[in-house]
Phi, psi and omega in degrees: 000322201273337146332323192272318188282323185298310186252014124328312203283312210292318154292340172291309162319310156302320205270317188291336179279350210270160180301114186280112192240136218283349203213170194302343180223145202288131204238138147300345182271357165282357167224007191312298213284331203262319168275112177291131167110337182287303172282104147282313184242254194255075178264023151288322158315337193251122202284177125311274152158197194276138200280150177320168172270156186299152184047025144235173178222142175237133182273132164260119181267193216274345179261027120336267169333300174312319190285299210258324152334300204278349178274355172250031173038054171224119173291108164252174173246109185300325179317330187246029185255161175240186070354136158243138158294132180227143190217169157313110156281127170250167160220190183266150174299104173298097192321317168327300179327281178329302170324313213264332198273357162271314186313341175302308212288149190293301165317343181238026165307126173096349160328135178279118155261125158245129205240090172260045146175155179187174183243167223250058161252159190236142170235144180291160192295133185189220193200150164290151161213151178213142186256131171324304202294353184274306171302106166332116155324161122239156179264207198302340198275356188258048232229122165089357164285127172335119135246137169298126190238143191255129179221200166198142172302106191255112171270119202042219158312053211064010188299136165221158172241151183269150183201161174205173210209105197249139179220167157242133198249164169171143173211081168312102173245139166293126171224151177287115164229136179303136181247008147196190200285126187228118203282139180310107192108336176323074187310105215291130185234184188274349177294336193287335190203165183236167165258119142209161189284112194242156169260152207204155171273106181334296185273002199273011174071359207271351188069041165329151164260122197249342178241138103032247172349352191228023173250315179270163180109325179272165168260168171285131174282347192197170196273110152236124061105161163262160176062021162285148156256152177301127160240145182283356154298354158287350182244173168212176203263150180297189185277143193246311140285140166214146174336117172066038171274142169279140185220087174309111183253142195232123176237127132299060161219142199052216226243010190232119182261143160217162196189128158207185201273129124283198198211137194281144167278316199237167191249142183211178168214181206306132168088359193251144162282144168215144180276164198201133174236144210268126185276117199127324218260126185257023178239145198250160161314062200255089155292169168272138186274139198218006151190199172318088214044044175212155186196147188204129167274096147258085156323140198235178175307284207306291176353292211275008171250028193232000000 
């Protein structure tokens, strides 16, 4: 036991002595003061080899040294060569660091960042980096909840270490929120919603609408809520058509047009389906609606071979 404890101590002792070197390769002038003898000259040139990955140490033992001595034509006195211990230089990983590289990303301009936890590893000189596609979505309603955001530390030639970072995100922006119940199909007028300054989850994807102007005149696709804000996937553009509109349909196939009147069943806007019955005809229709009274059936090859 007390064997065990003598070269426990004894590696501890090595490892704390050992030579810190700033970059991926073991340099002679990076061991120059441990070898007497190794830099004569221009001994930035005479490679080693390569240094350990961070938080490891690696030993040069003494016919090493010697072997890449004598292959750079450099004469040593094996009486004064050693083992040299060589390790990685790190420092702790830096809150700051973390900061500046979120604060980089194009998506959280103007963002509030808060870094309540990260991680407590030493690292070689390089950056933090983090990717969106790495961040849990929230939506608006999740606006100062902890999310982990997982990155990783890049080092030398493409090297990385994994790091992660639990934050709270927030930002103020103006969006358009209903200021009473707007019912699914409704056509949005200025009475329905306001402009107001809200705190937002940065990242939540949700497509806020920030102007007025790009809400009223559409409907609603769905029932929204009062103090909802508005996302444009909640809208459509108005009817361009209504339920018992005269409608020129234009049928589309291959290279043969054909046009006559129907009569609309449903109401649509541009791009939307609408049904249409053919006058005379008890059989109905779905086409697109593509303007004012205009609408068009395209028919593909199977259609028409069916």
């Amino acid at each position: 036991m007390r064997a065990l404890l003598i070269a426990a101590s004894l590696a501890l002792v090595a490892r704390a002595a050992c030579i810190s070197v700033p970059h991926d390769r073991i340099l002679a002038s990076d061991i120059s003061s441990a070898v007497p003898g190794l830099c004569l000259g221009d001994c930035a040139s005479v490679l080693i080899g390569w240094a350990p990955q961070p938080g490891v140490a690696r030993v040069l033992t003494r016919g090493e040294l010697l072997r890449i001595a004598h292959t750079h034509g450099i004469s040593l006195d094996p009486q004064e060569v050693r083992e040299v211990c060589v390790q990685r230089a790190t420092q702790p990983l830096r809150e700051e660091a973390i900061r500046a590289a979120l604060a980089a990303i194009p998506e959280l301009a103007g963002a509030q960042i808060e870094i309540t936890e990260f991680s407590r590893v030493s690292v070689p000189e390089g950056r933090p980096q983090f990717k969106l596609e790495n961040l849990p979505h929230r939506p608006e309603t999740a606006v100062g909840q902890p999310m982990t955001w997982r990155g990783r530390f890049v080092y030398d030639e493409g090297h990385t270490l994994p790091i992660w970072a639990t934050v709270r995100l927030s930002v103020t922006r103006a969006v358009v929120r209903a200021t009473t119940s707007i019912p699914a199909g409704t056509q949005i007028t200025d009475a329905m919603v306001e402009l107001a300054q809200v705190q937002l989850c940065p990242v939540s994807g949700m497509g806020q609408i920030s102007s007025i102007a790009d809400a009223v005149g559409k409907k609603a696709s769905r029932h929204i809520a009062p103090g909802s804000i508005l996302a444009t996937r909640w809208l459509v553009g108005p009817d361009v058509i209504s339920r018992g509109d005269k409608v020129q349909l234009t049928i589309e196939s291959g290279g043969v047009r054909l046009r006559f009147e129907t009569q609309a069943v449903s109401s649509a806007g541009v791009g939307q389906i609408i049904v249409l019955r053919q006058t005379g005809a008890p059989r109905l229709l779905r086409a697109t609606a593509e303007g004012k009274g205009q609408a068009v059936l395209r028919v593909s090859g199977e259609h028409r071979s069916s």
